[in-house]
N, C-alpha and C positions, 0 to 999 in steps of 0.2 A: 098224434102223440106229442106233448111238451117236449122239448127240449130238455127243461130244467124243470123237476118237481119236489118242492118240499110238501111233508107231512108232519104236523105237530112238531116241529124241531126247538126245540129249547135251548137257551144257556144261560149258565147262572155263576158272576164271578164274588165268590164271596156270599154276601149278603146281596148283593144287588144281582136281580133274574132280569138278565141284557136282553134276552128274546126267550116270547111265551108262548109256547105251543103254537108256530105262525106257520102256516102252511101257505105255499103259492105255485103256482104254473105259470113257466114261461113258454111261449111257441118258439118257432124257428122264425126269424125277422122278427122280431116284436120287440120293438121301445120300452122299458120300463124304466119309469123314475119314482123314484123316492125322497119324498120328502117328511120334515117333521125338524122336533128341536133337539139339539144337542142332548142326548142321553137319553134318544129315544130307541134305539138298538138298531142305526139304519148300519153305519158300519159295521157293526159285529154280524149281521145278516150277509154282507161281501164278505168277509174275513171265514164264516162258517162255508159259505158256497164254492170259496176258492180253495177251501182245505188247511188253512191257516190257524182257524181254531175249530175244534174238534166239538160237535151238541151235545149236550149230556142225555138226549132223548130228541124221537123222532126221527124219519129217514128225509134222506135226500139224495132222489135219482136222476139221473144223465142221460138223456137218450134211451130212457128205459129201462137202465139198469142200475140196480142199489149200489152208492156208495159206499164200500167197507176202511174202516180207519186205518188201512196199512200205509208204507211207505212207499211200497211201488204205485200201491194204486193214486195215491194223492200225486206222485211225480208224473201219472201216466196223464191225472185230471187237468193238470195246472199246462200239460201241452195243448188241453182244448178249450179250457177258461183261460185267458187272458186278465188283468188287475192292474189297473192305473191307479196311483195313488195322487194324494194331496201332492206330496213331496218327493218330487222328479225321480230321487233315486238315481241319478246318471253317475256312470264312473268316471269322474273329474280327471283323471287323468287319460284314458281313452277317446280317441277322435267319437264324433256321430255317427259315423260308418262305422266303428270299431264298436260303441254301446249297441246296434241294432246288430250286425251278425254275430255276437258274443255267443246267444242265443240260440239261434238255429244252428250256427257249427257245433256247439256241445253238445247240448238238448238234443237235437234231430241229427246230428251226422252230416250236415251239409256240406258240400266242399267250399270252400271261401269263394271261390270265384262267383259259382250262383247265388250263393248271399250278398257279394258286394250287390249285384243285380236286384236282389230281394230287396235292398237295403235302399239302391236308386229309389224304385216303384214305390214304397211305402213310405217314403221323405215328399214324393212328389204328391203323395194322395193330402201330406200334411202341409202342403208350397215350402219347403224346406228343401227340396233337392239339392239347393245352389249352396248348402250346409255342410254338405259330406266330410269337408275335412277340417271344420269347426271343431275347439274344444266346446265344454260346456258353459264353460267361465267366458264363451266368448257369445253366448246368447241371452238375448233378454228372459226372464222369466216365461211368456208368453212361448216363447222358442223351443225351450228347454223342456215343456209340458207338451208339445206337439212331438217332440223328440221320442218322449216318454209314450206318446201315444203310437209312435211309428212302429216303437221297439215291441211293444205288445203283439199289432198287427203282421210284424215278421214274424211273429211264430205261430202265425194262420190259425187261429185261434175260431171255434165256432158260437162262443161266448167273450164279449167283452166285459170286465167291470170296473168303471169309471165312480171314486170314491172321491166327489167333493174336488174333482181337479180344478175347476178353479179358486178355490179359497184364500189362498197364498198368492191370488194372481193381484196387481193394481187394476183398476177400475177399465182402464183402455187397452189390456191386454184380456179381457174375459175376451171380448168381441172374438177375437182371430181364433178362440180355443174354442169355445163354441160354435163357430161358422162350421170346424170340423168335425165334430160332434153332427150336426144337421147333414151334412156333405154323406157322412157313414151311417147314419139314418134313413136317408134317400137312399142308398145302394144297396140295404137290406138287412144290416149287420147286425145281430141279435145283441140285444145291448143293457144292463141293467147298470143305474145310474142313481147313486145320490147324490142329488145338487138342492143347490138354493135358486140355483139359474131358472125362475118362473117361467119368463118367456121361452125355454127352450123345452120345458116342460109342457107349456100348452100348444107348443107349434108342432113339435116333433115325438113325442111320446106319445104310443097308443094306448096305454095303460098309467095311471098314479096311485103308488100306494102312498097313503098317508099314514105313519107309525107312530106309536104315544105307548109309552107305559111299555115296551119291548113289542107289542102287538102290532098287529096290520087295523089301524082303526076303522080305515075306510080305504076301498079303492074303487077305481075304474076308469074310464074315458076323461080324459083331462076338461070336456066342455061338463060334466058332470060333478064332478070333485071343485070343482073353480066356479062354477055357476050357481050350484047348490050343493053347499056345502048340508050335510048330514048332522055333524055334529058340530058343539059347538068349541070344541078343541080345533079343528080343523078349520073353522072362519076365524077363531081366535089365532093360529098362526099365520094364516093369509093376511089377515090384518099387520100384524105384528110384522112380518119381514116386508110385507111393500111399504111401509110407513116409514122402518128404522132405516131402508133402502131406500132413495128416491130414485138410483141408476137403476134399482132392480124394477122397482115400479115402469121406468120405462122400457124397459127392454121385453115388460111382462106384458107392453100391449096393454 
């Protein structure tokens, strides 16, 4: 049984239909990335899975069971999907240790002490450990996205979803944010990701959807979507982003 299953799920803001009838399965450990060009509905496909915006049609199941549009159930969903964004989101005024158990003490009832703990082990899995009592103004860009990535994984999440985290990054800090991406890849982490990041997409992803037009245009195995390309929307962006990239080109292998 999938993990995550959509059926025909649609949205439509206005005039513009952000995603069209797209249906997908994820398993349990499975890579998925997403790629495609800006305004192709990859976002709004995380934003709909994490319960952030609501499909106008179409279901989407969790572990087997239909998604209904309440408030509990979206509060009950977002303690087993997890959501990194482009933009850190860190409370500027809160130490590192304070942004990661905010989390697990309200949400889950933790007592601080095993959170401060929680907070250790998930700084270390990001080499941030030696962080803990950093603001956020006091970390590189790079830092502050590994932060964001810790603070996810304290709330033991059995879904991650990674939206474009590095976008906002300079050129010499993707490296350290993606190394952990790969590191939570290898250790089994059920993962759905839209990136631009190619080489992390052919190295570590089992799966690539490729999206156009709100649809899933094409997917599958990264040596098959990268090799032979299907259509010609999809060599038309391969082209396009290792050209306009030349650090992505090499990073893409």
């Amino acid at each position: 049984m999938p993990l995550l299953a959509l059926a025909g799920v649609s949205k439509r803001f206005g005039a513009h239909q952000a995603l069209d009838r797209v249906s997908l399965a994820v398993d349990p450990g499975e890579v998925v990335a997403i790629i495609g060009r800006s305004g192709s509905g990859k976002s709004t496909l995380l934003r709909v899975i994490n319960g952030l915006e609501r499909p106008d049609s179409g279901t989407i199941a969790f572990d087997g069971k239909i998604l209904a549009p309440t408030a509990r159930q979206t509060r009950a969903l977002r303690r087993e999907i997890g959501i990194v964004f482009q933009s850190y989101n860190l409370f500027p005024h809160l130490s590192v240790e304070r942004n990661i158990t905010l989390g697990p003490t309200v949400a889950k009832g933790m007592t601080l002490p095993a959170a401060q703990e929680l907070a250790r082990r998930v700084l270390r899995m990001v080499d941030l450990e030696d962080k803990t009592l950093a603001y956020p103004q006091q970390l590189s860009g790079g830092q502050q996205q590994r932060v964001a990535i810790a603070r996810a994984l304290a709330m033991e999440p059995r879904l991650v979803l990674f939206d474009e985290i590095t976008a906002a990054l300079d050129p010499e800090l993707i490296g350290e944010v993606v190394r952990v991406l790969d590191r939570l890849a290898e250790g089994g982490m059920t993962m759905v990701l839209v990136t631009h990041e190619m080489g992390f997409a052919r190295r570590s992803a089992d799966t690539i959807l490729f999206m156009h037009q709100g649809r899933i245009w094409e997917q599958g195995p990264p040596a098959k979507l990268f090799g032979a390309p299907r259509t010609a929307e999809l060599a038309s962006f391969i082209d396009a982003i290792l050209s306009v990239d030349p650090a992505a080109k090499r990073r893409a292998g």
